[in-house]
C-alpha positions as semicolon CSV with decimal commas, in nm:
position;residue;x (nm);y (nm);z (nm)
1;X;-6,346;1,831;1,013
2;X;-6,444;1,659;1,324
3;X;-6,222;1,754;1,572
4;X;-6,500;1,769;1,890
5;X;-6,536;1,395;1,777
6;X;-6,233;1,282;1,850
7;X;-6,143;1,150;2,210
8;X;-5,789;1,244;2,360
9;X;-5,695;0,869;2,296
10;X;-5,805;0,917;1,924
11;X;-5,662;1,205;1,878
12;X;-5,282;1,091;1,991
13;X;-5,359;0,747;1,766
14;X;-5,415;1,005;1,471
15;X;-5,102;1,135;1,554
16;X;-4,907;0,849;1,572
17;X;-5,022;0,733;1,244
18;X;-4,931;1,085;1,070
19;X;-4,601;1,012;1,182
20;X;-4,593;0,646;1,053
21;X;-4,688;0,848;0,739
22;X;-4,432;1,110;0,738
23;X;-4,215;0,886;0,827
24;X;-4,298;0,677;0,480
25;X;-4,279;1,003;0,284
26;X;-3,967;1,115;0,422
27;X;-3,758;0,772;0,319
28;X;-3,920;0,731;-0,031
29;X;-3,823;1,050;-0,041
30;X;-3,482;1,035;0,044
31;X;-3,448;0,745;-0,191
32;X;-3,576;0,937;-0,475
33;X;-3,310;1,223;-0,412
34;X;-3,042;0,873;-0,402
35;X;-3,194;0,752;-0,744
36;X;-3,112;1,137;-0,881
37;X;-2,779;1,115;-0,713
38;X;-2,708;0,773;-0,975
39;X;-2,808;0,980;-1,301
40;X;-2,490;1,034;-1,541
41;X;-2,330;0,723;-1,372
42;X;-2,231;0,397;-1,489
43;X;-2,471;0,174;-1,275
44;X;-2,275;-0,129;-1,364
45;X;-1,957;-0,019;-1,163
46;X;-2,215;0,097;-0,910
47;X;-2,433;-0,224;-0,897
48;X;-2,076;-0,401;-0,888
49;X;-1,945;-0,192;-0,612
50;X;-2,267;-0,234;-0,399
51;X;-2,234;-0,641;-0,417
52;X;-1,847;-0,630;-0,344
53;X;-1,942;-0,393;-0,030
54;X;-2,231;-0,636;0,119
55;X;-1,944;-0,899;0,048
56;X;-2,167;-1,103;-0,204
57;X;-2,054;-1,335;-0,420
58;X;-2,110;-1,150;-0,798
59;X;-2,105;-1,518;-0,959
60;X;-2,424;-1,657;-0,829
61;X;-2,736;-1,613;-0,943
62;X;-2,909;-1,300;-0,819
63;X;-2,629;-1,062;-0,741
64;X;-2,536;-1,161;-1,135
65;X;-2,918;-1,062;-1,225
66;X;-2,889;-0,730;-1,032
67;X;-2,507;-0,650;-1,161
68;X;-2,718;-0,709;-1,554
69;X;-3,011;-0,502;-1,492
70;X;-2,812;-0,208;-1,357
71;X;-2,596;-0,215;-1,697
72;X;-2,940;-0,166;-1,903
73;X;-3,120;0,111;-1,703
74;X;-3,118;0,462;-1,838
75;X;-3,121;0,790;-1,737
76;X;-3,503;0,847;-1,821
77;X;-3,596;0,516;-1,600
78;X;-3,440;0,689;-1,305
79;X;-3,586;0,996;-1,396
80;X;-3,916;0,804;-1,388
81;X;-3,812;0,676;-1,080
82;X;-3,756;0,950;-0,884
83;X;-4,052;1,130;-0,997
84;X;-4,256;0,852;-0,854
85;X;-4,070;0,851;-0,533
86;X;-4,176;1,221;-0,489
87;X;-4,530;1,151;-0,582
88;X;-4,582;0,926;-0,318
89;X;-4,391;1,129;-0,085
90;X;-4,618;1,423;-0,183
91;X;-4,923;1,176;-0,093
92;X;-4,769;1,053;0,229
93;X;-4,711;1,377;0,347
94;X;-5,046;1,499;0,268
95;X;-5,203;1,208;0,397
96;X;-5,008;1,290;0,779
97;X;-5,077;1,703;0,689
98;X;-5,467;1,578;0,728
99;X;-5,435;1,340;0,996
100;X;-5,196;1,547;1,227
101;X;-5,514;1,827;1,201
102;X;-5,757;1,546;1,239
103;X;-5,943;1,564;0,937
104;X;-6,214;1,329;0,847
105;X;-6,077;1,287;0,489
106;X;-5,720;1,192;0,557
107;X;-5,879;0,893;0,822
108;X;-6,080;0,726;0,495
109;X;-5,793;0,823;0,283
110;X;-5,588;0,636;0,524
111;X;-5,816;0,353;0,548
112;X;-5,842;0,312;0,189
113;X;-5,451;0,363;0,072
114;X;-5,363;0,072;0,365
115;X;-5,577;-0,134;0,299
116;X;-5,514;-0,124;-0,097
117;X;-5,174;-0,303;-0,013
118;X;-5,314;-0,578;0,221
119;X;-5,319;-0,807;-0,036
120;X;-5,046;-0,757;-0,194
121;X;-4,875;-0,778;0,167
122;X;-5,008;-1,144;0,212
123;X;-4,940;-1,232;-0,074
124;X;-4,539;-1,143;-0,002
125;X;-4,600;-1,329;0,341
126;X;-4,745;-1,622;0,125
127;X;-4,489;-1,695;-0,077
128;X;-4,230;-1,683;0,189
129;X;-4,245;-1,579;0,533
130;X;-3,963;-1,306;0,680
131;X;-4,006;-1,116;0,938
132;X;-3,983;-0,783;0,749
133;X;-4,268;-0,911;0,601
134;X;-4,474;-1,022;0,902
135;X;-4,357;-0,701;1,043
136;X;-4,487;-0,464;0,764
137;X;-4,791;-0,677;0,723
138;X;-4,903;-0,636;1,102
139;X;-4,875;-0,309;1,132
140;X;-5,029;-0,220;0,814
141;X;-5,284;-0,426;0,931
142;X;-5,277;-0,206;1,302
143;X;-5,287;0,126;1,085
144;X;-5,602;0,003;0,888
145;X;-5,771;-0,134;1,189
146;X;-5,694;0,160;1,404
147;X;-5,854;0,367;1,111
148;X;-6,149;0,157;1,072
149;X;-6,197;0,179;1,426
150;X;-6,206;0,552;1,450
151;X;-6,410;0,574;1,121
152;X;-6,728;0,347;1,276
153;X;-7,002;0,462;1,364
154;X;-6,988;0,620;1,747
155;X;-7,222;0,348;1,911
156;X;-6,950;0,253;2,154
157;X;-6,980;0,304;2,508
């Protein structure tokens, strides 16, 4: 732990990242509890209801594709599902735990668990730009940056 390292501009960037990260944690959680809420339900009247609400045409294409898929998931896919959705809550949360105290760990953890989906991220932007996209992509992009910032060697003046 480095916490005499840290200026007070560091320290509230920390913080504001270990909310960005709770903040992660908290919605994959709450999805995960949703995906346990669909178990012992017929996810093709589901799926079905779900187009008909966002007043989408169940003919075409996609919305057909989706309506399809949700008639051949099972209850140990969701299972699955839901257990991953609380492992990566469990690493989000741990992840803002250690940055919220300002340990040196959780800023290379940090570093190293953005930047692993940079790529992927551009590649999304790639093949065709949104501006959820953009918008994830740049401020992954701050988060990493910010991190790599603190993480360099103190030769700054």
């Amino acid at each position: 732990m480095r916490k005499n390292a840290k200026t007070f501009g560091q320290f509230k960037g920390l913080r504001v990242v270990a909310l960005l990260e709770g903040a992660k944690g908290t919605i994959v959680l709450l999805t995960g509890f949703g995906i346990l809420a669909l178990i012992h339900k017929d996810l093709h009247h589901v799926a079905e209801q779900l187009v008909q609400h966002l007043h989408i045409n169940p003919a075409r294409h996609y919305p057909r594709i989706f309506i399809d898929a949700a008639q051949r998931v099972t209850d140990l896919q969701l299972w699955g599902l839901a257990l991953s959705a609380l492992g990566y809550a469990i690493v989000r949360f741990v992840e803002a735990y250690g940055l919220w105290k300002r340990m040196s760990w959780a800023e290379w953890f940090g570093l190293l668990t953005g930047g692993m989906y940079i790529p992927v991220e551009l590649f999304e932007v790639m093949r065709g730009v949104t501006w959820p996209k953009v918008s994830i992509l740049i401020v992954n992009l701050g988060v990493v940056g910010y991190l790599a910032f603190i993480l360099l060697p103190a030769k700054r003046k």
